[in-house]
C-alpha positions in Angstrom: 35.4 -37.8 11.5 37.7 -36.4 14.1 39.9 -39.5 15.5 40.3 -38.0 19.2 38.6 -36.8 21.4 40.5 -34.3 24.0 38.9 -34.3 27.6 40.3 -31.5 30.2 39.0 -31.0 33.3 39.7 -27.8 34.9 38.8 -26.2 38.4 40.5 -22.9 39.0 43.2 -22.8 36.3 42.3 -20.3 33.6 45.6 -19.1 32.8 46.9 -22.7 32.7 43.7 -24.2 30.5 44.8 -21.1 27.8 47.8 -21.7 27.7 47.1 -25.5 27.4 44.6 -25.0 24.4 47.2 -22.7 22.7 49.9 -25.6 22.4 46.8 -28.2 21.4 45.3 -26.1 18.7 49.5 -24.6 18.0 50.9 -28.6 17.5 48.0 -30.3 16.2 46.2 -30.4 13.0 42.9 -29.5 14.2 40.7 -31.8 11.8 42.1 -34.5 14.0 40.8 -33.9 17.6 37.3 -32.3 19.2 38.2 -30.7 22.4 36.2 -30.7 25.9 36.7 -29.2 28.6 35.1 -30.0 32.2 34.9 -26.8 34.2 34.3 -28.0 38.4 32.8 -24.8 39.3 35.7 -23.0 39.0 35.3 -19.6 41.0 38.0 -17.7 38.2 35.8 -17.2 35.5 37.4 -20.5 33.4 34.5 -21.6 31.5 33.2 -17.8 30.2 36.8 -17.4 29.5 37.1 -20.9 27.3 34.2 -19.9 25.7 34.9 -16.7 24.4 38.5 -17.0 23.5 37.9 -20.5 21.8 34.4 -21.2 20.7 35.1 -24.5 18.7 35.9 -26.1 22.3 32.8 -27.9 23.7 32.5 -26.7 28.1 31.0 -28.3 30.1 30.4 -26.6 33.4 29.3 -28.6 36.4 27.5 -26.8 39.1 29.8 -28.6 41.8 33.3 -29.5 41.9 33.1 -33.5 40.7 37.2 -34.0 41.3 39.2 -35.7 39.0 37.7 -39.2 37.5 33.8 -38.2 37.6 35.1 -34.7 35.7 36.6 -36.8 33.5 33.6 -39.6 32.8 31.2 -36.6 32.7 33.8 -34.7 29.5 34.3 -38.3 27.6 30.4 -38.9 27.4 30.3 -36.1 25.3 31.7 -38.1 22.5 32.4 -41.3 20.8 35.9 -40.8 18.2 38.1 -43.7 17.8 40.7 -42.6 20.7 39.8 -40.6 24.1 42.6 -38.5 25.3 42.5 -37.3 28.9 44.8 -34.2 29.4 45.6 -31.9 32.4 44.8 -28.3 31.9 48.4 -27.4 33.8 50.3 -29.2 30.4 52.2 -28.0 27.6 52.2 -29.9 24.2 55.0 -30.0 22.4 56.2 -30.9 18.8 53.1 -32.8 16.8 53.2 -34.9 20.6 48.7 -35.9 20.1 49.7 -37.3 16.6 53.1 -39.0 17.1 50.8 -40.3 20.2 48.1 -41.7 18.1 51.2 -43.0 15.4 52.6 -45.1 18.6 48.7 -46.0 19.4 48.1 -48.0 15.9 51.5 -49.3 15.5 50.9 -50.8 19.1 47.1 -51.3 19.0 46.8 -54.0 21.8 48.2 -51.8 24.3 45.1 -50.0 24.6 46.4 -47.5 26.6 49.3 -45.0 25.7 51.6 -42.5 27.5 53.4 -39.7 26.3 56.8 -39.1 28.2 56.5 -36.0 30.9 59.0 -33.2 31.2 58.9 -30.6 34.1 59.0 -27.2 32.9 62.8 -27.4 33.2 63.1 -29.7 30.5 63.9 -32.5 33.2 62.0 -36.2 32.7 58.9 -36.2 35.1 59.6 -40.5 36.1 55.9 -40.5 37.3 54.4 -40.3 34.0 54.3 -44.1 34.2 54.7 -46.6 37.1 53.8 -50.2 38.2 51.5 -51.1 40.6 52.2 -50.6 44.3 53.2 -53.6 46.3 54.2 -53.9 50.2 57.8 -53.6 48.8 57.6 -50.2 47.2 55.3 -49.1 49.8 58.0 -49.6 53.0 60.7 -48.1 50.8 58.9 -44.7 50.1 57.6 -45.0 54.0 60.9 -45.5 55.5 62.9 -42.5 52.8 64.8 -45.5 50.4 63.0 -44.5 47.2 63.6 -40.5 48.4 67.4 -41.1 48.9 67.7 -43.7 46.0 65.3 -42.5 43.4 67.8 -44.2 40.4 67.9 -47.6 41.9 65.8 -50.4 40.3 65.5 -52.1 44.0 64.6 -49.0 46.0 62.1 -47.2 43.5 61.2 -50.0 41.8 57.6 -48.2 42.0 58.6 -45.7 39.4 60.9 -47.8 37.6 63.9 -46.7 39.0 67.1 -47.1 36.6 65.1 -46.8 33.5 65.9 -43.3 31.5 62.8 -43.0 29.5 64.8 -43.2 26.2 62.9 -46.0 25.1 59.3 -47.5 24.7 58.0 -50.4 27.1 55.0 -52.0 28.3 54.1 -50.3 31.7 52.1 -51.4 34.5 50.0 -47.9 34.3 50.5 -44.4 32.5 49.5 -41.2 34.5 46.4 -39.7 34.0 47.9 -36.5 32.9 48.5 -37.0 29.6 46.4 -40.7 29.0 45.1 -41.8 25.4 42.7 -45.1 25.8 40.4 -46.4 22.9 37.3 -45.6 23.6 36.0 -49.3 23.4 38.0 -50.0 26.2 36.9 -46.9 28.0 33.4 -47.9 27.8 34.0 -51.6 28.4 36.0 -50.5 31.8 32.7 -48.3 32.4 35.6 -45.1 32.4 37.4 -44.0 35.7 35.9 -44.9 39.3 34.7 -42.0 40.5 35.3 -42.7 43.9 39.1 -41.3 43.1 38.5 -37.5 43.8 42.1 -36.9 42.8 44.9 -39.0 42.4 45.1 -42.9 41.7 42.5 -43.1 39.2 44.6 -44.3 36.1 46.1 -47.0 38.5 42.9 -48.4 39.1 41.5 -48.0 35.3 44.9 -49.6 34.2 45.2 -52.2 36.9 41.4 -53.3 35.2 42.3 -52.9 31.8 44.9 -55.5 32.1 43.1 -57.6 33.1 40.9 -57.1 30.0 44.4 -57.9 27.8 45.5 -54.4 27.6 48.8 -53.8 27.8 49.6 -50.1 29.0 52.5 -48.3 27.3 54.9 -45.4 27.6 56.4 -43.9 24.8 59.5 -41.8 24.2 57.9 -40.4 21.0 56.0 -38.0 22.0 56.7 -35.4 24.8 54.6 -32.7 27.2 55.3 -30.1 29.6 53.5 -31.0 32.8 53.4 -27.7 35.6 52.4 -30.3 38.7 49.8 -29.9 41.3 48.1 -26.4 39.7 45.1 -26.4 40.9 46.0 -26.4 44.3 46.6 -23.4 46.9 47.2 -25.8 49.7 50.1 -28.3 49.7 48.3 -30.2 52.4 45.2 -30.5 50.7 47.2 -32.4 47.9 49.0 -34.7 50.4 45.3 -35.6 52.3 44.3 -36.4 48.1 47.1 -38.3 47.7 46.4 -40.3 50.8 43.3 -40.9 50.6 43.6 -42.2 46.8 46.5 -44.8 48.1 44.5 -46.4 50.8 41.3 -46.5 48.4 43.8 -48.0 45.9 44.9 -50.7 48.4 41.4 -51.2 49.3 40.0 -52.0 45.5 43.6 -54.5 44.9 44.9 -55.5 47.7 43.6 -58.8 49.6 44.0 -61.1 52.8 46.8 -59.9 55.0 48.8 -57.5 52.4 45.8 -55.3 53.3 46.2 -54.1 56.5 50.1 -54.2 56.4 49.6 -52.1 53.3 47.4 -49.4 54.7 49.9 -49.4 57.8 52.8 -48.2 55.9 50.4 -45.6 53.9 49.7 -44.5 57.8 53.3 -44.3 59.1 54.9 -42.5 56.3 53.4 -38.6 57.7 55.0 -40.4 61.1 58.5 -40.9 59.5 58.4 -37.8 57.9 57.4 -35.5 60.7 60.8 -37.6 62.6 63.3 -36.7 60.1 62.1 -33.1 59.0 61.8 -32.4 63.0 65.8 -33.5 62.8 66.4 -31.0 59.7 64.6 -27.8 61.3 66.5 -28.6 65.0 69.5 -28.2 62.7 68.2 -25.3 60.6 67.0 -23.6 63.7 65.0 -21.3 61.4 60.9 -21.9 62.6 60.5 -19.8 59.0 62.0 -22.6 57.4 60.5 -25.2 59.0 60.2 -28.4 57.3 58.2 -30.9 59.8 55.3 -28.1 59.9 53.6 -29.5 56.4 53.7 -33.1 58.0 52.5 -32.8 61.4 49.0 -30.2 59.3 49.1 -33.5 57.0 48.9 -36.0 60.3 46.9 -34.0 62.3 43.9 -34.2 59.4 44.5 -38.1 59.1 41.1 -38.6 60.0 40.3 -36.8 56.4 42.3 -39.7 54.5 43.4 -43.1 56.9 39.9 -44.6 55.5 40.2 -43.8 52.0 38.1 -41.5 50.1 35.3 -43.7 51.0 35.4 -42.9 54.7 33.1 -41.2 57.0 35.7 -38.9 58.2 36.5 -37.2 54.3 35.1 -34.6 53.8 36.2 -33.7 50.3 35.2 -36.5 48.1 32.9 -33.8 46.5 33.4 -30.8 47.5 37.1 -29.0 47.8 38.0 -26.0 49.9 41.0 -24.7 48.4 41.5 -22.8 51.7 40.9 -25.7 54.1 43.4 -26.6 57.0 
């Protein structure tokens, strides 16, 4: 019996999913893992192409785009080994990283959860791949630019662990959902990812309720992946209104009483903020071609798309993505 179960889901990244399966199947004994493969309706040919060029991977096509979490519920339901690994199609693993991964999992079995540690394709340390959970704190000093200008310092990006150089293993609050290995007990006991997270936020929220289980989420230096960011999008606002909308649905699931509100406020701001001091930066540039404030105001001008969450009225893209939307 295989011991893990590899989900991907992909939605317009054929070359990246390839290229993905070539290091899985290239660093990892194949007995060990049964690969799936969620395709959203991707619109490149993904899913005829996984087929043919690797036939022992099990695709799933979905008629309609499902985002993130419900692409991911709908790929682990396919199976039932020991260990679920959730994987994004735009990674790269490298050096035996799924079974160094599963080594750290059963030397540190109350964990739960596991994280591999995240390079860019530079070779640089990703600090996202884990982070703890927000709080008003972290959230004024990534509205008001402190995390941005001090991304080393344990006070100002105390989000991302700031100070910490990822040489060493540690209990996290929350491993990223690019590269996340769970036991598949716990999956099922956490009823998998809420699928109300389109993109984005979705292994905070299944972490933050896995603690509370007794799990104990952890990041390892042991094993290591390439991670090419953000892939499947054309748009860089349509990531930003993702990114929004998961926060405030975030703060809406875990925050309570008053810290709710002042939470979603700062969420609000920050496109404010930012559209202030890039509007600074192109007056000094004086290049409209270079223009730096543009991305924020297209972001603030579809707030109505994400200051409610991915639950409100005014989202249109909690199931349905237009690449190509503005």
């Amino acid at each position: 019996m295989t011991q893990v179960h590899v989900v991907i889901v992909n939605y317009n990244t054929c070359d990246d999913v390839r290229r993905c399966l070539a290091s899985l199947y290239a660093q990892t004994d194949p007995a060990l893992i049964a690969v799936t493969v969620v395709d959203n309706a991707s619109s490149d040919g993904s899913a005829d192409t996984i087929r043919h060029d690797y036939p022992q991977v099990n695709v799933v096509a979905s008629p309609t785009n499902l985002g993130f979490a419900a692409g991911c519920n709908l790929g682990a339901a396919e199976r039932d080994d020991p260990y679920t690994f959730f994987l994004n199609p735009d990674t790269v693993i490298l050096d035996r990283a799924i079974e160094r991964l599963l080594q750290v999992a059963k030397t540190y079995d109350a964990a739960g959860i596991w994280g591999p540690r995240v390079l860019f394709e530079n070779g640089q340390i990703n600090t996202t791949h884990c982070f703890r959970d927000f709080s008003l704190w972290s959230l004024f000093c990534s509205t008001v630019g402190l995390t941005a200008v001090s991304p080393n310092s344990p006070l100002f990006n105390s989000h991302n662990y700031g100070g910490w150089d990822r040489s060493n293993d540690r209990n996290v609050d929350a491993v990223s959902g690019c590269a996340l290995l769970i036991k598949t007990a716990l999956w099922r006991d956490l009823d998998g990812f809420d699928p109300i997270f389109f993109m984005y936020a979705e292994e905070a929220d299944l972490c933050i309720r896995a603690r509370a289980l007794g799990a104990q989420p952890r990041a390892t230096a042991q094993a290591e992946i390439i991670h090419h960011t953000a892939q499947s999008y054309s748009e860089r606002t349509d990531m930003w209104v993702d990114l929004f909308s998961a926060k405030i649905t975030l703060i809406y699931r875990h925050f309570s009483g008053a810290t709710k509100p002042l939470a979603r406020g700062l969420v609000i701001a920050s496109p404010l903020v930012r559209i202030a001091a890039t509007t600074i930066l192109d007056w000094i540039a004086r290049d409209k071609a270079l223009s730096k404030s543009r991305l924020w105001k297209n972001i603030w001008r579809r707030r109505h798309e994400w200051k409610d969450g991915f639950a409100g009225k005014g989202n249109l893209r909690t199931h349905s993505r237009d690449e190509n939307a503005i």
